[in-house]
N, C-alpha and C positions, 0 to 999 in steps of 0.2 A: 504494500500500500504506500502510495504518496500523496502529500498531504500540503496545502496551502490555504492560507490566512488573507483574505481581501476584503476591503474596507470603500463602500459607496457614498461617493461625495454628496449624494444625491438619496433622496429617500428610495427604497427597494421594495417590493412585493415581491419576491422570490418565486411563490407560486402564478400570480397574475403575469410575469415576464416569462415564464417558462409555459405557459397553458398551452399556448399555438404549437406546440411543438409535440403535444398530446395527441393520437389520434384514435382517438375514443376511450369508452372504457375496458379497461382488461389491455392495454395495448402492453404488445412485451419487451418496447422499449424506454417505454417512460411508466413511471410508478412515484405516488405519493404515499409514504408511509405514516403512522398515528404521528410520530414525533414531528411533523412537519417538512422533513426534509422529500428534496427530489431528487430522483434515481434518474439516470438517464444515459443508457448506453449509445455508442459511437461506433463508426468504421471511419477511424481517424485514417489519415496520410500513415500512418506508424504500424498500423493493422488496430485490432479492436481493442473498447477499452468500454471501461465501465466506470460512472462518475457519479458521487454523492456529495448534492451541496446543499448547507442546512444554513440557516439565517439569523441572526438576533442582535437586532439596533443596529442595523448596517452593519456588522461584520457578518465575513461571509468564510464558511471554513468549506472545502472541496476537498473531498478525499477522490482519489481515483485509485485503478485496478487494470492490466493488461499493458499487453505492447506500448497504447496509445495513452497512456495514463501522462506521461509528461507532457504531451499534446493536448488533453484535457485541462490540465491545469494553467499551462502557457495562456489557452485563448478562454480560460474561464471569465474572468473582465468582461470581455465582446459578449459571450454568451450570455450576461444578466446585466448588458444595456450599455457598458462603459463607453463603446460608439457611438451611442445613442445620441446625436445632437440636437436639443430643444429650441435652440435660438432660433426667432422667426414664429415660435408658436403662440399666437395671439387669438386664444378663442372670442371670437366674434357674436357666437348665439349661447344664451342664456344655459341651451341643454348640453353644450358642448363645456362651457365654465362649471355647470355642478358636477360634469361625470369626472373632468380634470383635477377638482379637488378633493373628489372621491376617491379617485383613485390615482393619486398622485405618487404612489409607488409603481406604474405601469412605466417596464420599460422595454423597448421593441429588441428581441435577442437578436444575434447574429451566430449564428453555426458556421461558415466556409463550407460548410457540406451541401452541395448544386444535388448532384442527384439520388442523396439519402430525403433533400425535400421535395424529387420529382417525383419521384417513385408512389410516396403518398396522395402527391394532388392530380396526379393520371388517374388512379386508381377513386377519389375522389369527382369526376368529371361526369356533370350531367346525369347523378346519380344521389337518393338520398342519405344521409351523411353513415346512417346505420350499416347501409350494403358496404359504402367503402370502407367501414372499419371494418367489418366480418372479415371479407379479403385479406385485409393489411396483417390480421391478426393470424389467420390462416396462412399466410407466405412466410408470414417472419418466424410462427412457431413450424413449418413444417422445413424450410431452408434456412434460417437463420441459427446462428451458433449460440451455445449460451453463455451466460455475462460473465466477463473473468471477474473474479471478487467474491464478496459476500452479497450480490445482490439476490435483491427479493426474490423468490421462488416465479419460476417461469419468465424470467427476463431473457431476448436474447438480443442478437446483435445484426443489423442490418447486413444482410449479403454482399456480396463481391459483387462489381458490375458482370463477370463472366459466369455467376450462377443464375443472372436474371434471364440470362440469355439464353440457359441452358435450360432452363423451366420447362416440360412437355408442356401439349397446349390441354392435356385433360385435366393437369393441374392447376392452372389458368380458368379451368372449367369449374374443378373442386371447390374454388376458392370465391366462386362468383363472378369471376371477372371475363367478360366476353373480348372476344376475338382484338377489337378495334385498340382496346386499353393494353389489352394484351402486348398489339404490335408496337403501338406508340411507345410502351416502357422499355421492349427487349433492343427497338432501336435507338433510343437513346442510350442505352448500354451501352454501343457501341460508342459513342461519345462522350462517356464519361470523362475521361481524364480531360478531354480538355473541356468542357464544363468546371471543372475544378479549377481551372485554373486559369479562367476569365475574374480579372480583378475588382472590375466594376460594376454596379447591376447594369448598367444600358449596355453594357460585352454583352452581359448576360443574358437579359433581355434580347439578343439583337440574334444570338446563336441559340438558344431556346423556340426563339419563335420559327427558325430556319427548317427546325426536324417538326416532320409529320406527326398531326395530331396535338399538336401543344400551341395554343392561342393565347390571347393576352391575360387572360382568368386564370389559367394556369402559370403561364411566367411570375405572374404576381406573386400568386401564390405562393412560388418558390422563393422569390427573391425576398419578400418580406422576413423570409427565415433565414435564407442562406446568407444573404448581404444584409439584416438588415435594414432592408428600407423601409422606410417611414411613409414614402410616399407611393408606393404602389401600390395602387387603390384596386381592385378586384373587380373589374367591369366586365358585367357577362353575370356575376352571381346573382341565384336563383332570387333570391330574400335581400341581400343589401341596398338597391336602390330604395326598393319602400319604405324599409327600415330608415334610412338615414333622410327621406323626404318628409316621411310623418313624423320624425323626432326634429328636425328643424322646421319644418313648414305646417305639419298637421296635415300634410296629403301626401299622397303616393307620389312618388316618380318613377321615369324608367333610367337609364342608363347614361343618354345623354342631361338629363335634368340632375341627376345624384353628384354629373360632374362639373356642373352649374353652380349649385347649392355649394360643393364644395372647392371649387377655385380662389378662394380668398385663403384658405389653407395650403398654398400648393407647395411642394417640400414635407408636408403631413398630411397629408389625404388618408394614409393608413392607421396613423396614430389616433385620428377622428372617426374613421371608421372605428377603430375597435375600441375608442370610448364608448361612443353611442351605442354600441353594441351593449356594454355593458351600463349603458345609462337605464337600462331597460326598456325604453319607450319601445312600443312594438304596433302597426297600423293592427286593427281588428281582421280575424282570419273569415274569410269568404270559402266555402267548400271545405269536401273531405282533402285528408292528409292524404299525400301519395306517400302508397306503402312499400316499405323494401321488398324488392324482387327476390326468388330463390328458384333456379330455375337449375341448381348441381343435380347432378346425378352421382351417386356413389358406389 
């Protein structure tokens, strides 16, 4: 085990800065345990590693585990917001100033891991959010390794780009995940490394949107975690426009109106998104819920 001491200049939620990085419940990469701390393993540059970081009064203690354990700790800072740059942020609407001093420990993480956060929001795409955790849980416990350390029971550790690849497609089928998701992940596998190793998000952005099947809902997606940015706003998402048009305006919008509403933010477009997110205003639900799909055969 290796072990470091960091200290936030800035107030932390430790849990509210690491949530996005959760995908769903039971996921076997990330785990909150009683004591408050989060678990959260890696397929660092180093091979894998497993990371626990626990929080009180801004000090922040990270133990790590595995090959990538020194790589965990290096870029722990970036990972609970230290990149994080506020200046510019001038909430302008009433719902946007109470969720900010709500939740004034939220801060946007940054991973450097491109396609450990493509892999989830492919598998995410055009589907309700339950089906794509089933999958993600289903890939990572049936091809992923388990966590080096003491972590929690059933943690493991994101695949190799060349086991994504290697995936049959009836396992792809096991898992929930149809054909198109399927292809769009195995070929950007092939891409990996240099996805990793695009510096900036509009690199990133610019070669993301280049490989088949990945549009602007998805880049964001990614980049909001791997680069932390603050300002890629998820256009295209199913529930975000309305959400963020009834909680400023008290009416729905679509896509181009959410980026309307939110251009006086720009540089935080995503930092406002997922205030209001959490500001809870939410427009009233019209129709039944669309239900997750299960169409495996075993």
């Amino acid at each position: 085990m290796k072990q470091r001491e960091w200290r936030s200049d800035r107030p932390l939620d430790l849990g509210l800065t690491l949530q996005p990085l959760r995908h769903g419940g039971g996921d076997p990469a990330w785990r909150r345990t009683a004591d408050g701390a989060v678990w959260r393993t890696c397929r660092t540059p180093e091979g894998p590693g497993t990371l626990r970081a626990a929080a009180r009064d801004g000090q922040v203690t990270g133990a790590a585990w595995g090959p990538g354990a020194d790589w965990l700790l290096e870029t722990l800072p970036a990972l609970l917001g230290a990149e994080d740059d506020v200046s510019g942020f001038a909430p302008e609407h009433e719902a946007v100033r109470r969720a900010a001093k709500r939740h004034e420990g939220l801060r946007i993480a940054r991973t450097f891991r491109v396609f450990e956060s493509l892999v989830p929001a492919v598998l995410e795409q055009k589907v309700v959010s339950d089906e794509a955790w089933r999958a993600w849980r289903w890939l990572l416990r049936r091809y992923g390794e388990p966590a080096p350390g003491p972590a929690p029971e059933g943690m493991r550790v994101f695949p190799e780009p060349e086991v994504w690849r290697s995936i049959p497609s009836w396992d792809w089928h096991r898992a929930g995940a149809e054909a198109v998701r399927a292809r769009t992940i195995v070929n950007a596998a092939r891409y990996a490394a240099r996805l990793e190793a695009t510096e900036g998000s509009a690199e990133a952005d610019r070669l993301l949107r280049a490989l088949p099947g990945i549009g602007v809902w998805t880049s964001a997606e990614v980049r909001q975690r791997s680069h932390g940015d603050a300002d890629a706003v998820s256009v295209g998402d199913y529930h975000l426009p309305s959400l963020v048009g009834w909680a400023l305006t008290g009416r729905r919008a679509d896509d181009a109106g959410m980026l309307r509403l939110l251009a006086p933010y720009r540089g935080h477009r995503h930092r406002v998104s997922r205030l209001l997110r959490l500001g809870g205003a939410r427009p009233p639900a019209h129709g039944p819920r669309m239900s997750p799909r299960d169409y495996r055969s075993f």
